[in-house]
C-alpha positions as CSV (number, residue, x, y, z in Angstrom):
1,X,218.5,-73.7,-36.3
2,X,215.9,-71.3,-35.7
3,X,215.4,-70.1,-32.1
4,X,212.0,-71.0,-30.1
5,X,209.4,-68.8,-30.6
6,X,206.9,-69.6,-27.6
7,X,203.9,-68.0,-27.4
8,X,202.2,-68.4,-23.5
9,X,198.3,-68.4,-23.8
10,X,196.6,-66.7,-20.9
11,X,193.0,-65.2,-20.6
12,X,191.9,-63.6,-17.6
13,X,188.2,-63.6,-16.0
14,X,188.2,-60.2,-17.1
15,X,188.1,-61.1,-20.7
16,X,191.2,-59.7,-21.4
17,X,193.3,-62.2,-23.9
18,X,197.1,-62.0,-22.6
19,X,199.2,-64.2,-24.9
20,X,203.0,-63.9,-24.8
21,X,205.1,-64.4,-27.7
22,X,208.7,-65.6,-26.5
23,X,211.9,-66.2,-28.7
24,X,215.2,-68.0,-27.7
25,X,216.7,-71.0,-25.8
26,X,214.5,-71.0,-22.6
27,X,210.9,-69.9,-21.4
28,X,212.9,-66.5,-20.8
29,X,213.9,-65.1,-23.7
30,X,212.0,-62.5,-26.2
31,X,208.4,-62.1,-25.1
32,X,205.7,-60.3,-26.7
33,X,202.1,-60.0,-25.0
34,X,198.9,-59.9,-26.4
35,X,196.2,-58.7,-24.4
36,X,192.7,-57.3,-25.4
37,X,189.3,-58.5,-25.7
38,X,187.1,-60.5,-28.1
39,X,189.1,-60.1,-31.7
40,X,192.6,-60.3,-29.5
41,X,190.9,-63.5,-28.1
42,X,190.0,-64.6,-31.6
43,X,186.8,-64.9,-33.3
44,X,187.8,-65.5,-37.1
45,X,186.2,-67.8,-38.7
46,X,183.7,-68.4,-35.8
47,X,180.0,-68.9,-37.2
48,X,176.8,-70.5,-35.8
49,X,178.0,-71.7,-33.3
50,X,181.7,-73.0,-34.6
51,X,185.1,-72.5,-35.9
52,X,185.6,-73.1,-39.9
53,X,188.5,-74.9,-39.8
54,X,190.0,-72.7,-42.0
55,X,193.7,-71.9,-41.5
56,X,195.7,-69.3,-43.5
57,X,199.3,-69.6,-44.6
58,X,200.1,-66.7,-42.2
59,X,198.7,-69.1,-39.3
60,X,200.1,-72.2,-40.0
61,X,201.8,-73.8,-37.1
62,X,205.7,-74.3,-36.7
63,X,207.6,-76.0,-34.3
64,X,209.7,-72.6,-33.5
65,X,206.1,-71.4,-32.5
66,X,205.5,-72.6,-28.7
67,X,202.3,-71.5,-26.3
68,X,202.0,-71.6,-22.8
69,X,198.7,-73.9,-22.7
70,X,195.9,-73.3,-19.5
71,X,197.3,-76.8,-18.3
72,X,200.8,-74.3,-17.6
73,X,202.6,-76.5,-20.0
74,X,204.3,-75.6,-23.2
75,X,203.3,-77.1,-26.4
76,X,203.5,-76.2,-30.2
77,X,201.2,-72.8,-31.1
78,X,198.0,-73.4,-33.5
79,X,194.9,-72.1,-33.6
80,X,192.3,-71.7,-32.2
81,X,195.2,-70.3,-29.7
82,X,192.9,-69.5,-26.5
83,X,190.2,-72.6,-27.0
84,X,191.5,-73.7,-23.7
85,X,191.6,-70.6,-21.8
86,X,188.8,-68.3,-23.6
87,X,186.6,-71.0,-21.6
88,X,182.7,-71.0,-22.4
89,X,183.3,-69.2,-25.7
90,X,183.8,-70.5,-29.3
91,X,187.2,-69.4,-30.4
92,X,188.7,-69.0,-33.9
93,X,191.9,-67.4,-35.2
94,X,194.1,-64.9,-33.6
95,X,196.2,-61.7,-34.6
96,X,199.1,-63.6,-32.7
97,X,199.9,-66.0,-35.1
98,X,200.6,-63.9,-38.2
99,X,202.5,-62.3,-35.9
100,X,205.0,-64.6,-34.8
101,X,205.0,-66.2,-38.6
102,X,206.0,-62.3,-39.6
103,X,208.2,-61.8,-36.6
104,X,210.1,-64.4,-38.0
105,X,210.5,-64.4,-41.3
106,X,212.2,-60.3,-40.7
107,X,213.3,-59.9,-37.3
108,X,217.1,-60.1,-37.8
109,X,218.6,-60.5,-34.6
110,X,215.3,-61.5,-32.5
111,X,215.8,-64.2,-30.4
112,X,219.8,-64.3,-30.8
113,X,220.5,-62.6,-27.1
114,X,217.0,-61.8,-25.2
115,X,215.7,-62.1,-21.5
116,X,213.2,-59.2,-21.9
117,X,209.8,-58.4,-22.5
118,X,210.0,-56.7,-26.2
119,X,206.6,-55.4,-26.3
120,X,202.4,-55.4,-25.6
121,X,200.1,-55.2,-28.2
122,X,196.9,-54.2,-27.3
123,X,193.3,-54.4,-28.9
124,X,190.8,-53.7,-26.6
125,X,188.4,-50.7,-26.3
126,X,184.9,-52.0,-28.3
127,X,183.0,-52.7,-25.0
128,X,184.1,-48.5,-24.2
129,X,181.9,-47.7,-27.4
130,X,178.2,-47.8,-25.8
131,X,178.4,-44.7,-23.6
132,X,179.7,-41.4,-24.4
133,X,181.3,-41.2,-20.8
134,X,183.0,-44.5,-21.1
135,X,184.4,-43.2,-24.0
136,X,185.3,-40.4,-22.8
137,X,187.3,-41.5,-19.9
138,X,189.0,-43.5,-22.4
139,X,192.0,-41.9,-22.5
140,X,192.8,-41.8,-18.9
141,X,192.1,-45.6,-18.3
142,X,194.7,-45.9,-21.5
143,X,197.4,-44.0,-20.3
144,X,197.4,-45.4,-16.5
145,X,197.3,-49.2,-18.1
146,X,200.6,-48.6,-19.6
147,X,201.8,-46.6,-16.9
148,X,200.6,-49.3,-14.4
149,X,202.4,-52.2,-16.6
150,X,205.6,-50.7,-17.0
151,X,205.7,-49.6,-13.5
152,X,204.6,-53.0,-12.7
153,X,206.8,-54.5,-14.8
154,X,209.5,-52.3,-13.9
155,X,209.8,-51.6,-17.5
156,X,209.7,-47.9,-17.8
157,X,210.0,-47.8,-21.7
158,X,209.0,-51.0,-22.9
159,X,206.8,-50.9,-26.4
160,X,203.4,-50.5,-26.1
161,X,201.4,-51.3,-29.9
162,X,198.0,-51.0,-30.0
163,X,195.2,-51.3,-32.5
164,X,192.7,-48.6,-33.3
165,X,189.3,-50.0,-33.6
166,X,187.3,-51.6,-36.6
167,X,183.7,-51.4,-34.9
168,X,182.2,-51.2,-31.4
169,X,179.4,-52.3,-29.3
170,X,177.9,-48.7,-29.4
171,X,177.8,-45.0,-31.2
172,X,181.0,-43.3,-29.9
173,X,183.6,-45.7,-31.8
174,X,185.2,-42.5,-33.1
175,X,185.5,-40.8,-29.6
176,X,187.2,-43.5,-28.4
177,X,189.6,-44.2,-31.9
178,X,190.5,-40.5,-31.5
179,X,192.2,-41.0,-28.5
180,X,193.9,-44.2,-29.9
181,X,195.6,-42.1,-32.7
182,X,196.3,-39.7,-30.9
183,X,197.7,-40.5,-27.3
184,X,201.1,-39.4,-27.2
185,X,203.2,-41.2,-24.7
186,X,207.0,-42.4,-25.6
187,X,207.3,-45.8,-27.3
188,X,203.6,-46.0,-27.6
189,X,202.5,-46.9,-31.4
190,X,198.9,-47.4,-33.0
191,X,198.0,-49.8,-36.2
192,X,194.9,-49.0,-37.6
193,X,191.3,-51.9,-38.4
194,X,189.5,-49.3,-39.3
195,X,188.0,-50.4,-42.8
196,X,188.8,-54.3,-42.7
197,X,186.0,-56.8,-43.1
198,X,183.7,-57.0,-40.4
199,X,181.7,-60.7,-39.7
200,X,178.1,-60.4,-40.0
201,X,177.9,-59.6,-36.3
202,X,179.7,-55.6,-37.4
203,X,181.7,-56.2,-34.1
204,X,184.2,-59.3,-34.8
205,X,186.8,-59.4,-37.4
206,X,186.9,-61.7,-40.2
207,X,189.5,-64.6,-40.5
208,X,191.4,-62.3,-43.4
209,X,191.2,-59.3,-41.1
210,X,192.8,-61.2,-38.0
211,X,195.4,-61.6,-40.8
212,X,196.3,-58.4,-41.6
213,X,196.0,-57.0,-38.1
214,X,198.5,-59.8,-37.1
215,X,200.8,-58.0,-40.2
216,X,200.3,-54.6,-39.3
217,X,201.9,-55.4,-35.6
218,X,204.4,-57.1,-36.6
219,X,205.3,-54.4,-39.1
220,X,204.9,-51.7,-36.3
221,X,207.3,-53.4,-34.0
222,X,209.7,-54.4,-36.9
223,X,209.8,-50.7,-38.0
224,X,210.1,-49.2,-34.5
225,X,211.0,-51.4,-31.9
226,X,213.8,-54.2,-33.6
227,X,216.5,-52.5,-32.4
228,X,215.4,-51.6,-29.0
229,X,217.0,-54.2,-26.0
């Protein structure tokens, strides 16, 4: 019998999407957060003023799947994961979901003897694109968030995944993508968007690129982090 998998839904007023991906017996076993902004949050499939409906095999629903709901109760994951908690906003699909789905399907060993918090991914950074000193002070905000959070967490080490960005809400996209390939701090990894479908809006990915940015992390944690306890 496969281990829980229970993803906790949070979103802050700050925009920032914090969803934690958790594995084993209990509420305290392997957790993953997701944190970010608007495509972390989930805007696949979202147009004119609604969701699609439309529901990949990479995001169907399983019952090892759990989230934490707004409600601070724990029910099976599906999406639109942060309906209830990205509040005044039309929500679609997620990254997360692929995720878990992939995490899985090839994490040997995941879930078997946790307790710990296995990793952050992090897709944020679009809203740092409209000024060229936003963007430049990119790298410093970057590197004292995941100094903060593992100092906070007391987590020195903990994997830190992030995505380098697909679009922007201004012109210095690439100032602030160079620093998200290239920040070098240990157990720190980057997946790249750059090149998947955008929506018609240039800023939001679509349903298929949620999809394979949900992969990508996965793959980057599988690859790099399985092992680590």
């Amino acid at each position: 019998m496969i281990s829980p998998f229970k993803l906790i839904s949070l979103f802050s007023m700050l925009l920032f999407a914090h969803s934690i991906l958790v594995l084993g017996d209990s509420p305290a076993q392997e957790i993953f957060i997701l944190a970010g902004q608007s495509n972390m949050a989930g805007r696949g499939g979202v147009a004119d003023g609604k969701w699609d409906g439309s529901v990949p095999p990479e995001f169907q629903p399983n019952p090892s799947i759990l989230r934490f709901t707004a409600k601070l109760t724990w029910e099976e994951a599906r999406d639109p994961l942060h309906a209830d908690i990205d509040v005044g906003r039309i929500c679609g699909v997620v990254p997360g979901m692929a995720f878990a789905n992939e995490i899985l399907t090839h994490g040997l060993g995941i879930g078997v003897d946790g307790g710990a918090i296995r990793a952050i991914l992090w897709y944020q950074g679009e809203s740092d694109t409209g000024t060229k000193e936003n963007a430049e002070a990119y790298k410093g905000k970057l590197e004292k968030l995941i100094q903060d959070l593992r100092s906070d967490l007391n987590l020195p080490t903990f994997p830190f995944i992030q995505v380098a960005l697909a679009s922007g809400e201004g012109e210095f996209v690439e100032t602030v993508r160079k620093v998200q390939l290239k920040t070098n701090l240990p157990n720190l990894k980057c997946v790249d968007a750059k090149g998947l479908p955008l929506k018609a809006d240039n800023l939001h990915l679509t349903t298929t690129s949620e999809v394979k940015v949900g992969l990508k992390l996965a793959h980057a944690f599988l690859h790099s982090f399985v092992h680590l306890r």
